[in-house]
C-alpha positions in Angstrom: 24.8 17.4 68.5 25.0 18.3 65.0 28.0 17.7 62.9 28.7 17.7 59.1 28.7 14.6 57.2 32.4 14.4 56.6 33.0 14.1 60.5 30.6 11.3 61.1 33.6 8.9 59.7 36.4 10.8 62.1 34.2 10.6 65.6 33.2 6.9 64.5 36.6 6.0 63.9 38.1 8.0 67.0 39.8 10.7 65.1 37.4 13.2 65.8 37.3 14.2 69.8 36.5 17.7 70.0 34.7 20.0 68.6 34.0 23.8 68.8 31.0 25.8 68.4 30.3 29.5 68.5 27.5 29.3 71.1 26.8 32.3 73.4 26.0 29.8 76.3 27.0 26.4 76.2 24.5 24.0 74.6 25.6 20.9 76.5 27.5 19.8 79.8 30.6 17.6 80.9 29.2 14.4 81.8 26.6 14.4 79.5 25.6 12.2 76.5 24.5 13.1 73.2 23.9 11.8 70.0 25.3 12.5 67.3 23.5 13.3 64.0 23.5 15.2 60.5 20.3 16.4 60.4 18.8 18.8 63.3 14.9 17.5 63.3 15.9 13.8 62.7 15.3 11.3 65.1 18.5 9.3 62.7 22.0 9.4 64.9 25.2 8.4 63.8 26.9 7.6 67.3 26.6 8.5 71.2 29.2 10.4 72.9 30.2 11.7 76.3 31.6 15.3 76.7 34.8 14.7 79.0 35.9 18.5 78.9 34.4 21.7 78.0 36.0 25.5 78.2 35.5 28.5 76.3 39.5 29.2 73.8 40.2 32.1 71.5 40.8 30.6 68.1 44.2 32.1 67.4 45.0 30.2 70.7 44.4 27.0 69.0 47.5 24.4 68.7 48.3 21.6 65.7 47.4 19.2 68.9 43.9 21.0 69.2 43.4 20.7 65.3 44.7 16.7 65.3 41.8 16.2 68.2 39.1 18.2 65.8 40.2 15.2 63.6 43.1 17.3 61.3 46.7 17.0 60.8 47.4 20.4 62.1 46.3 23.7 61.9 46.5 25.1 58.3 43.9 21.9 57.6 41.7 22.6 60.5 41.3 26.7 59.5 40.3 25.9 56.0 37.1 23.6 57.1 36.2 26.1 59.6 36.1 28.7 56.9 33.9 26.2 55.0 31.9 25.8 57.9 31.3 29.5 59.4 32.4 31.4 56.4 35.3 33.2 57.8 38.2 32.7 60.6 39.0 35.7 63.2 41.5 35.0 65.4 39.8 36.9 68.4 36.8 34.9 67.7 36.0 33.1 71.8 34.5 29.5 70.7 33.7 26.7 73.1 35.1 23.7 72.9 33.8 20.4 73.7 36.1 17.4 74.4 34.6 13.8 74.1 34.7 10.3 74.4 32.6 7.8 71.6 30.1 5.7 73.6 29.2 3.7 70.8 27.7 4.0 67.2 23.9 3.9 66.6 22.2 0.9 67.6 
């Protein structure tokens, strides 16, 4: 799974356990394990992690505790890096989120 440089420090250090991701169809599944890396074609991961949880959430539906799991103190943090991210925030916008547990960092 790819994830921004800034996060690689939050999922290593256990801050970071969730994610969401504007898929149409969800890329992964609960009990599996994927690496985690910066760069889509590299073979280069930063750590290994299992998805515990995964369900599809309207943004505007999102909590301070869902932004403290995406690795942010609450919510007004959270919307700011996903307008960084994807460019905009819209409430009605149906993401899917991905809950995990760290395995272990690269070997």
């Amino acid at each position: 799974m790819l994830f921004k440089p800034e996060h690689k420090i939050l999922i290593l250090n256990g801050t970071k356990i969730a994610t969401r991701r504007v898929w149409k169809k969800p890329m992964v599944k609960i009990g599996g394990i994927y690496k985690c890396k910066e760069k889509m074609l590299s073979k280069e991961y930063f750590a290994k992690i299992k998805v515990i949880r995964l369900y599809k959430q309207k943004l505007e539906d999102m909590t301070d505790e869902d932004a403290r799991k995406e690795g942010y103190k609450n919510m007004h943090h959270f919307v700011g890096v996903w307008i960084k991210i994807n460019k905009d925030w819209n409430d009605k916008q149906i993401v899917y989120v991905i809950e995990f547990k760290l395995l272990g960092d690269a070997e």
